[in-house]
N, C-alpha and C positions, 0 to 999 in steps of 0.2 A: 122066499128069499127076495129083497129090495131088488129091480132090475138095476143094471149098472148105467143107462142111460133113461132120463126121463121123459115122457112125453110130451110133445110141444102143446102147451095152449094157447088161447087166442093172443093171448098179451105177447105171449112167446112168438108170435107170427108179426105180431106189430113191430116188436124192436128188432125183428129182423129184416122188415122191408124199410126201419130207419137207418140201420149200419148200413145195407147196402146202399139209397142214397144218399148217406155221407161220407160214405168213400168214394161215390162217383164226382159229388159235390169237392172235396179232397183232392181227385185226381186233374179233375179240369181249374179249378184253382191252382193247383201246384205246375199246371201243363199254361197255365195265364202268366202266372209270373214268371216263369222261364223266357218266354215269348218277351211280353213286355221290357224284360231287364237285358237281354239281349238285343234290343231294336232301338239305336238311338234317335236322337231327334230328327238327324240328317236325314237316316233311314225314313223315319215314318213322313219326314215333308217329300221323299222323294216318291213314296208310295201317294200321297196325295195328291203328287203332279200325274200321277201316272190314273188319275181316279177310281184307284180300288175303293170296294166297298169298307166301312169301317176306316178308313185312313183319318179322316178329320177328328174323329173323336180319339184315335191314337196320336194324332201330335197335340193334344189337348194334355190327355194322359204325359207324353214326352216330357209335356214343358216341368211339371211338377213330378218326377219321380217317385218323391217324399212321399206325397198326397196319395198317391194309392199303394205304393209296396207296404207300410205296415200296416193299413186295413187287411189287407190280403195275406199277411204273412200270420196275422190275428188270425183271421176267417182259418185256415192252415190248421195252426194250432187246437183252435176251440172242435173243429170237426173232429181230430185225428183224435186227442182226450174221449170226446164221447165215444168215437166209436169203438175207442178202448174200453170205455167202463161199459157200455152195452155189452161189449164181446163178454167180458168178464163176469157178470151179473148173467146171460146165457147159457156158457160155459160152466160156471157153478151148478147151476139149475140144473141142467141134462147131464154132467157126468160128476156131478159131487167133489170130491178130494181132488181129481184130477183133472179138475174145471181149471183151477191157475196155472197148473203148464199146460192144458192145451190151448188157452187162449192167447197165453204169452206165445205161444209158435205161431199161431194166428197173425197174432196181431203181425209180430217182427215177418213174416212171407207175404203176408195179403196186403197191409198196410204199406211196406216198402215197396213190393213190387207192384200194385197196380196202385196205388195215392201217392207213389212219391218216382221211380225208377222210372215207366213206362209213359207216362202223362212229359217225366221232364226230358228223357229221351227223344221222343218225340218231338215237344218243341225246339230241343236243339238241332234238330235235321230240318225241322218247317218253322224257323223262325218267325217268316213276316205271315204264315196261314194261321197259328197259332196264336200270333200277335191280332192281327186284322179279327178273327172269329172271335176271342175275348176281351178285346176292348170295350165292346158296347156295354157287357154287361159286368165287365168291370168299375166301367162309370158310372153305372146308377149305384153298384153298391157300395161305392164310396161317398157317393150323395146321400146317400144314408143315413139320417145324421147320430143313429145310438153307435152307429159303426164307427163313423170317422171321432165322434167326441170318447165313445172307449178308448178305442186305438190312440187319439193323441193324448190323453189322461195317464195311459202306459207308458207310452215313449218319452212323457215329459216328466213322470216317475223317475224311469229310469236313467233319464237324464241331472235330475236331482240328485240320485244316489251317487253317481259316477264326475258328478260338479261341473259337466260340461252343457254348452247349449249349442242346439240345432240336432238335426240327425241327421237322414241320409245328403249326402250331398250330392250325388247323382254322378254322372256320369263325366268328371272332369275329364280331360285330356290335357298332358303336356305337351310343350315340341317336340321334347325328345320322344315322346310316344309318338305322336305324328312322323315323325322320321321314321323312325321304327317301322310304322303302319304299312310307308311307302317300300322300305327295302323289305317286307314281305310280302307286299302284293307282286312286288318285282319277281322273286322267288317263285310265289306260284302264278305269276304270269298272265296277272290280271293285268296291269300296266307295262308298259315298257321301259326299258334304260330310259331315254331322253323323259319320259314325262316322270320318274322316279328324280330325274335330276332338277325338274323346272320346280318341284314341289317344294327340295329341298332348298332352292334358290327363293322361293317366294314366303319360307317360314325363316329364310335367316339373312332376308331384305330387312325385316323390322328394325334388325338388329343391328344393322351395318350403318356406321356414320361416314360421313364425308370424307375424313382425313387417309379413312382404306379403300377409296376408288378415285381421289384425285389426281390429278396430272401436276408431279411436285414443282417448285419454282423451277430447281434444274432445268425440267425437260421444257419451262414452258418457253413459245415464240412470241414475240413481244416487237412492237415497230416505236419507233418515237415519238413522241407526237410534234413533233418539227420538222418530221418526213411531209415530203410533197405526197398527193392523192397518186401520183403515177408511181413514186418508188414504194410506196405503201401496197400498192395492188401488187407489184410485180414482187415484193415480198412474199405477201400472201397468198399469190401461185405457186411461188417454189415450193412452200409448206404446203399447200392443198389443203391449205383451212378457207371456211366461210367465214371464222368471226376470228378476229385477233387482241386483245388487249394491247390497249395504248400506253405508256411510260415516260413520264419526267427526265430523270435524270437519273432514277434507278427504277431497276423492279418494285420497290414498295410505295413507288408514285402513279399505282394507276389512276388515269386520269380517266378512261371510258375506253369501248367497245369498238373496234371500227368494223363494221360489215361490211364484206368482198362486194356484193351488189351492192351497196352504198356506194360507195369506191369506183366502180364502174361506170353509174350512173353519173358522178360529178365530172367524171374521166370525157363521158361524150359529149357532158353541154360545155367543155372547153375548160373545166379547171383543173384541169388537172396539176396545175405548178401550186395548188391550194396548199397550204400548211394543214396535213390532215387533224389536227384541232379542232378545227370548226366545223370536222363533219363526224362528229363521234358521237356513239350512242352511250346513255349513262350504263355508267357497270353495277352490276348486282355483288355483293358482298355476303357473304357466308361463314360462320362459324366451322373450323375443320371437325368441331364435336357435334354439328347437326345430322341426325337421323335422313338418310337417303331416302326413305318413307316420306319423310316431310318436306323435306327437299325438292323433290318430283312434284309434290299437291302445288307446292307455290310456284314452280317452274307453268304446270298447268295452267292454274289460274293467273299469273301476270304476265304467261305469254314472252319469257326469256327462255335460253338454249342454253346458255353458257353466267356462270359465276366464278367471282373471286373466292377461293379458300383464303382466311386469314387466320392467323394463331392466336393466341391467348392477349401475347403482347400487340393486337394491330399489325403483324408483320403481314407478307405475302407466303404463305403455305404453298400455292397452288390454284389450280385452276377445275374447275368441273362442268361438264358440260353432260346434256339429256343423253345425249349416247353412252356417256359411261356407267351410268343408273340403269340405261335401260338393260347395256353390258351385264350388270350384276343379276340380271334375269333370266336372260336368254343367252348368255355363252360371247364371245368375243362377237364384231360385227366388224370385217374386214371389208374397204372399197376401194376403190382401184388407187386412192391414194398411198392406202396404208401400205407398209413395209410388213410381210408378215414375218414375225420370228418365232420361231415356238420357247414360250415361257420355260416349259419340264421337257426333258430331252431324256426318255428313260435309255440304259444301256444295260448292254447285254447281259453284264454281271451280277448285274440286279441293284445297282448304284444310279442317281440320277442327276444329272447336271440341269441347274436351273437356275433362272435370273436371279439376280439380288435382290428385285422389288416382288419379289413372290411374296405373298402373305403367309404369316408363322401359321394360320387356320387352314390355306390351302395344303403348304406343307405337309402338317398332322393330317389329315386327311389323306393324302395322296400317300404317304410312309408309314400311315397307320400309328403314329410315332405321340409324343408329346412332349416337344419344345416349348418353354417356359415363353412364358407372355408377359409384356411389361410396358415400358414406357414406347417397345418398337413393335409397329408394323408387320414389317418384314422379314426375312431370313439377313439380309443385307443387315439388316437393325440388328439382331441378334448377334452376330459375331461383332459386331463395332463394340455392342454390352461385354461380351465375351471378353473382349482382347483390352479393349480401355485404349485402343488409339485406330489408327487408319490402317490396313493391313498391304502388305505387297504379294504379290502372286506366291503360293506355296504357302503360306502361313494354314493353319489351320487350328478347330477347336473341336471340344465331341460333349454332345449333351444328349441326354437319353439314350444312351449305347449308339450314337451316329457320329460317324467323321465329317467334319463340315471343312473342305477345303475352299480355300481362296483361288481363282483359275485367273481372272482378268480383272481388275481395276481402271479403271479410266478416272484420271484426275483424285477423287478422294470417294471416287465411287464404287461400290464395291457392285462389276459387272455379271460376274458369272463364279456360282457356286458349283463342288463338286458336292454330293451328298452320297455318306457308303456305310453301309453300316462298320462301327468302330472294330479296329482289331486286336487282341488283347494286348493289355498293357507294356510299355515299351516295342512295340512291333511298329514299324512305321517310323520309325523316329527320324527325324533329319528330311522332314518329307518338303519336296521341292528344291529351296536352293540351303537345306538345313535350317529353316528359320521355322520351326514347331514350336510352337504356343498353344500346347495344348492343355484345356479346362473343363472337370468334368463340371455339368450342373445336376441337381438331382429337383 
């Protein structure tokens, strides 16, 4: 009777000390790219500052992604196939009919679990050991050159077929991912509140132009330029500013800069009955659509504190100055001059009372909400869109399920908002002195 298992010969002894190392080969390739695709470029230049070993040739690797994941993912492939068709040509040989299922059990236990499970598990618990150990010899066999010229002959195959060009693009990041990054590090407690907060001020710095951190014409302080040097100074005390713009005969005639020690200085050598004119520094002008990014480098480099905002038409917008740039960084910067008010006033109902000149970006944020964005700014901006004229105290409007009441007005300004979330339909009505104007937006 045929035994049911045959015996091994030499040839049978060779292909089986090659399955075995190409499944080890398999597993440390599959436990390489794990590593590597997990370790971005930050990572490996910060391992390089830190001079682990293998670090330089992994931010080498880093830079180009492309250039070694589909040699490797090649290498993967081409191993796991042989050591299928060995198994199977084996398996045949020693147990006949029941050589194709026992090698298919084979293959799908041994192959998954130590060439693909245990190799990539691994590197995901020891990313940068994992990474650091197979770099080196990752790069030579991408230097390779039957390697790297198969592997892109594939990829630009398969890029043929599919009509597109390029391939892996590595590891982009958006902001919003970066945001993200930061309120989970916050979460598990790698970072703190404040430096979750500085991160997300210095990715949405880029973004911010002049016209949303300016000081508007309203608020600005302005002396004449036909003021004497001493009423000029004693202007600019009561305000507690160092630099003031100077003016014609309205706000859109700035004529220059007067600096408080400037002021001073002509004050002791005895001119003070000067017509501050002819002691004024030229003023810097600004587009209200320039980028606070940009703004800051040129402030830098020409060595100005303070610019003119102007609008579209030439008019006077406002005013900007390095503290309120630098403001948009690091959180408000209160000195003994300033008056502090708090901006958002939250109350106990779970409603917030907040300045008019709050930004519609803070808002959403702060209400978690999404107030429509347009030509305005501000919360103030939005109900003036809302209403289509000047509001008086009690008026109100509701956009994304929020009550937006009117509280304080000063002159055509709109001082102090009530913000609640909205209550159903008709509820509320006659709110203040009966004068509801309310509008949903969607």
């Amino acid at each position: 009777m045929r035994p049911m298992v045959a015996a091994a010969s030499p040839s049978d002894v060779v292909l089986v000390v090659v399955v075995v190392v190409l499944l080890i080969a398999s597993g440390l390739l599959a436990m390489a790219e794990t590593g590597l695709v997990r370790t971005s470029r930050a990572k490996a230049l910060s391992l390089e500052e830190e001079g682990r070993r293998g670090a330089k040739v992994l931010v080498r690797l880093t830079q180009d992604p492309q250039g070694f994941l589909n040699p490797v993912l090649l290498l993967i492939l081409v191993t796991q196939l042989v050591v299928a068709t060995l198994v199977g040509i084996l398996a045949v040989h020693w147990f006949g009919a029941w050589g194709v299922a026992t090698a298919t059990v084979f293959e799908i236990v041994v192959i998954f679990v130590f060439a693909e499970a245990v190799p990539k598990n691994w590197a995901v618990h020891h990313p940068e050991r994992s990474a650091l150990m197979s770099a080196p010899v990752i790069s030579a066999l991408v230097r390779f050159w039957p390697i790297r010229i198969l592997s892109g002959g594939l990829i630009g195959l398969a890029n043929l077929i599919i009509g597109k060009k390029g391939g892996y693009l590595g590891a982009m990041v958006t902001e919003s991912e970066l945001l993200a990054m930061a309120d989970v590090a916050v979460e598990g407690e790698v970072i703190e509140t404040e430096e979750r907060e500085l991160i997300h001020s210095i990715i949405e710095f880029g973004d911010t132009v002049v016209r949303e951190v300016m000081v508007p014409r309203t608020d600005m302080v302005t002396i004449g330029s036909d003021m004497t040097v001493e009423a000029a100074i004693d202007l600019a005390l009561a305000a507690g500013f160092s630099r003031v713009p100077a003016v014609e005969q309205q706000i859109e005639d700035i004529t220059g800069v007067a600096y408080t020690k400037d002021l001073i200085r002509h004050l002791r050598a005895g001119l003070g009955d000067d017509p501050v004119q002819g002691h004024l520094r030229a003023a810097h002008f600004v587009p209200e659509t320039k980028k606070v990014a940009d703004l800051m480098r040129e402030m830098q480099a020409q060595k100005f504190h303070l610019a003119v905002v102007v609008d579209e038409y030439g008019g006077t917008a406002g005013l900007v100055t390095l503290e309120d740039l630098i403001e948009e960084l690091v959180g408000e910067i209160v000195d003994e001059f300033d008056v502090e008010e708090a901006q958002v006033e939250a109350l106990n109902d779970g409603s917030y009372r907040m300045a008019g000149r709050v930004l519609i970006d803070e808002a959403n944020e702060l209400l978690r909400a999404d107030l429509p964005t347009g030509a305005w700014d501000t919360v103030g901006g939005l109900i003036f869109d809302l209403l289509g004229h000047v509001p008086v105290p009690g008026e109100s409007v509701q956009s994304d399920g929020f009550r937006l009441t009117v509280e304080q007005v000063r002159g055509r300004r709109i001082e102090r908002v009530l913000v609640e979330p909205a209550v159903a339909s008709g509820a509320g009505a006659g709110a203040g002195a009966g004068q509801d104007a309310d509008r949903e937006t969607r």
